[in-house]
C-alpha positions, 0 to 999 in steps of 0.5 A, spaced: 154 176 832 159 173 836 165 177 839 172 175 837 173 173 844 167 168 844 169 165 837 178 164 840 174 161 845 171 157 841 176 155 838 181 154 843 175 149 846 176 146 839 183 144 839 183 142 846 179 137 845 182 134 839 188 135 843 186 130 848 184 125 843 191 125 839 194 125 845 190 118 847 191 115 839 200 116 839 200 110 834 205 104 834 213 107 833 214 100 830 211 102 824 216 108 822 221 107 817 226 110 820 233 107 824 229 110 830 223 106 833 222 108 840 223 116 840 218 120 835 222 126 836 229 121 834 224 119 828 223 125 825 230 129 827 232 122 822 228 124 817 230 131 818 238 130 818 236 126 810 232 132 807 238 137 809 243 132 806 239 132 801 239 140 799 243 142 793 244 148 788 240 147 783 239 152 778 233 150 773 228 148 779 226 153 784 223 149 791 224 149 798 229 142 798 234 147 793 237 152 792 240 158 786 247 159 785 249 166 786 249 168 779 242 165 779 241 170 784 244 175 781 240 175 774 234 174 778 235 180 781 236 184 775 231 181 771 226 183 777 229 191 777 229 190 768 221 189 770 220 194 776 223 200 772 218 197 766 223 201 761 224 207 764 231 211 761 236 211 764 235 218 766 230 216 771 232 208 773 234 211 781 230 214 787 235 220 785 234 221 779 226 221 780 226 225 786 229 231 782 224 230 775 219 231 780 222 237 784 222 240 777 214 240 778 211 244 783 205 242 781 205 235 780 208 236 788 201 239 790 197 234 787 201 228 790 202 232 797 194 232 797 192 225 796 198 223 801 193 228 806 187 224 804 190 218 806 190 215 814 196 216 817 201 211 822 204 216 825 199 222 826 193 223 830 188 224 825 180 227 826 177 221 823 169 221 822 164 215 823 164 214 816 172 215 815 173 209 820 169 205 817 172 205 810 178 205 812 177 198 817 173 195 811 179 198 806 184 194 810 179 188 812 180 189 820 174 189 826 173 195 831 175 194 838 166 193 838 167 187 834 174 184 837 171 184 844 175 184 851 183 184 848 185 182 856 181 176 856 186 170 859 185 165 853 190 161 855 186 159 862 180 158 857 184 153 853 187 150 860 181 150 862 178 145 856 184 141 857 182 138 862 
């Protein structure tokens, strides 16, 4: 199997190849719609000025050419907490208020504290076994440093170097 490297180098062969050949098939400007023929980047800052003029509040759609109100925004965002707390009374609708249910029992602590334990941990060193590492590689889909190959590879005098 490939290493990691290999495979971006791979890549990077890939896109430099294709790059020369859109770069040798730019296409006739003449054929554009917009007022700007001669300048491709004018073209498309035309066509990007008309979409941003063309955005507006619009309750009833959600896209990316519109907007919510701010109520909109507020119902939504009220919906959205109604759905997390799923019903919970108001005697545990806060962090707070959940803090101190859970303070009340030490056991259901004890229980808690030993699966956070159990759990690989971002700010501690942890003695990991072989298998320990593997699940949790395979749990957050990510490669070993074996797999990956040499992380101080220069890819981008590889990528320069398909270019040419």
């Amino acid at each position: 199997m490939a290493t990691l490297e290999q495979r971006v180098k791979d890549a990077l062969t890939d896109v430099s190849t294709e790059l020369n050949l859109a770069a040798s098939k730019r296409g006739d400007l003449t054929s554009l719609t917009t007022t700007v023929k001669t300048n491709l980047v004018a073209a498309i800052n035309e066509v990007n000025a008309a979409i941003a003029a063309a955005a507006g509040i619009n309750d009833a759609q959600t896209g990316t050419g519109t907007t919510w109100s701010s109520q909109k925004i507020v119902d939504e965002i009220l919906a959205t907490k109604t759905e997390i707390l799923g019903g919970a009374s108001a005697a545990y609708d806060t962090l707070l208020e959940i803090q101190t249910a859970i303070e009340g029992n030490d056991t259901d602590i004890g229980a808690l504290l030993t699966a956070i334990n159990e759990r690989v941990s971002v700010n501690a060193t942890q003695g990991l076994t072989a298998l320990q590492k593997q699940n949790a590689r395979d749990n957050i889909d990510v490669y070993s440093k074996a797999e990956i190959g040499n992380p101080d590879a220069d890819l981008v005098a590889h990528f320069q170097a398909g270019l040419a």
